[in-house]
C-alpha positions as CSV (number, residue, x, y, z in Angstrom):
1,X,69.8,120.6,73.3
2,X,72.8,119.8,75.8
3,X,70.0,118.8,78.4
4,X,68.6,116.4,75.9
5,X,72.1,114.7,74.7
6,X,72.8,114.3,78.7
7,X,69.8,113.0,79.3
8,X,70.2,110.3,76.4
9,X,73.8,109.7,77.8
10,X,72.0,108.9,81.3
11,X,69.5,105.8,79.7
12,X,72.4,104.3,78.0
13,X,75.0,104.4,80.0
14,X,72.1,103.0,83.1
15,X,70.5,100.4,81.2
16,X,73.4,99.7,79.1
17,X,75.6,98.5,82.8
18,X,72.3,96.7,83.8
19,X,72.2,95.1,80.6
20,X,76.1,94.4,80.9
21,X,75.6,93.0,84.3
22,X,73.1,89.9,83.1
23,X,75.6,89.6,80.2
24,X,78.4,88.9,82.5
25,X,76.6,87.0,84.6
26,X,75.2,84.9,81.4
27,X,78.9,84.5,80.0
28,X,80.8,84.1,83.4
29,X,78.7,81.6,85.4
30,X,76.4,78.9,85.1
31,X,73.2,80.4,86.2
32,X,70.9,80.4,83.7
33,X,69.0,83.1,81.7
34,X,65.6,82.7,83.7
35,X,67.3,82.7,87.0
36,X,69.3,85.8,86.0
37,X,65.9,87.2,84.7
38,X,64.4,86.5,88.2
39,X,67.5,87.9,90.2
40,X,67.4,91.1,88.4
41,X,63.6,91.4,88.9
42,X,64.1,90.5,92.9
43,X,66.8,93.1,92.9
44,X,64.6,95.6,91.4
45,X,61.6,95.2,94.1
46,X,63.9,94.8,96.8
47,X,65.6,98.4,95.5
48,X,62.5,99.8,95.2
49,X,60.8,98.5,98.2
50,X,63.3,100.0,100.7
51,X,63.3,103.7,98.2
52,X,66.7,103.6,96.2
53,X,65.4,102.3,93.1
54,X,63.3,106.0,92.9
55,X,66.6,108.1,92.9
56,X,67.6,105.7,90.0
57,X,64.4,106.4,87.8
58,X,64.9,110.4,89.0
59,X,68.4,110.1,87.4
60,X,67.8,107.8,84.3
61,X,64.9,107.9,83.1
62,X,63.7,104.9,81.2
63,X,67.3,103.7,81.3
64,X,65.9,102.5,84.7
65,X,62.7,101.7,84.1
66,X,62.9,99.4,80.9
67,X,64.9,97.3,82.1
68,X,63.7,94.2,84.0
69,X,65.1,95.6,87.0
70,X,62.4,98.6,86.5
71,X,59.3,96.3,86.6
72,X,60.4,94.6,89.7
73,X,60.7,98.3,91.5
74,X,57.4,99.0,89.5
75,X,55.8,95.9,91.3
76,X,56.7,96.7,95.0
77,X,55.8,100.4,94.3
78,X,52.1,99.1,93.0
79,X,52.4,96.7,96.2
80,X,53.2,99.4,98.9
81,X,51.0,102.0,97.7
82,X,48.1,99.2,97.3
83,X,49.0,98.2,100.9
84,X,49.0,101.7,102.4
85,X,44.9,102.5,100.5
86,X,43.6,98.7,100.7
87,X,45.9,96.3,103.5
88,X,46.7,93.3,102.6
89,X,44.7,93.3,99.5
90,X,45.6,96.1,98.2
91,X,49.5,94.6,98.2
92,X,48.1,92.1,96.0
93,X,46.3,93.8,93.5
94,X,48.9,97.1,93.9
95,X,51.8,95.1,91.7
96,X,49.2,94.1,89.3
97,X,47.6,97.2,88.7
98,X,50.7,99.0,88.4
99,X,52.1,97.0,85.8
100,X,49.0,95.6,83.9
101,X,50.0,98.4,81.2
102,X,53.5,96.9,79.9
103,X,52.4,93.0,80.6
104,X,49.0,93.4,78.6
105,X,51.3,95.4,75.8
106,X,53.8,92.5,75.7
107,X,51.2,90.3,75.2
108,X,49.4,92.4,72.1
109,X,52.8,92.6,70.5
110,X,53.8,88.8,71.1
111,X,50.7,88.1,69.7
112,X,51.5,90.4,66.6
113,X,54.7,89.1,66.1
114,X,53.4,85.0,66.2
115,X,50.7,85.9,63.5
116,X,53.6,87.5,61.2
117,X,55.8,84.7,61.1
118,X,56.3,81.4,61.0
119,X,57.4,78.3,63.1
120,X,59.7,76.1,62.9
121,X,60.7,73.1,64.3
122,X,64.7,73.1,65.0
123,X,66.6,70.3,63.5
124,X,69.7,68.6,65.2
């Protein structure tokens, strides 16, 4: 049970201070939310390109891997391994394959979501 609680503690207080991070970075500067988005997702491949990103997702869980930050290290993991079995095509398709899971998942529940409600045009 005391495993479990630290483990919880782990995720949130990980993706929590990523989380924090963007928010800061979203209240304190100009840079907008898709460039943030991008930055953290560069961080995260660069991170898990050169190995530290791993010892994160040892640590944290999913506090590391949901994140934005976790599909960037999930991409250059797909890459390198696809690199290492296949060369250059392989560092292609690795990214893809590897993360084909969550993007096909997001798309299923976007599409969920747009047939449950409704649109509206936003007035000035």
């Amino acid at each position: 049970m005391l495993e479990t609680i630290l483990l919880y503690l782990k995720v949130m207080f990980v993706g929590g201070t990523i989380c924090m991070l963007g928010q800061i970075l979203v209240i304190r500067t100009k840079i907008t939310t898709a460039r943030i988005l991008v930055l953290f997702l560069m961080i995260g491949a660069v991170l898990g390109g050169v190995g530290i990103y791993g010892y994160l997702v040892q640590w944290a869980g999913a506090g590391a891997t949901v994140p934005i930050t976790g599909f960037g290290n999930a991409l250059a993991r797909g890459a390198i391994n696809g690199a290492k079995t296949d060369g250059l095509f392989g560092a292609i398709a690795g990214g893809l394959i590897a993360t084909s899971a969550g993007v096909s998942m997001a798309i299923a529940v976007a599409y969920l979501i747009a047939l449950c409600t409704s649109s509206r045009t936003k007035k000035h």
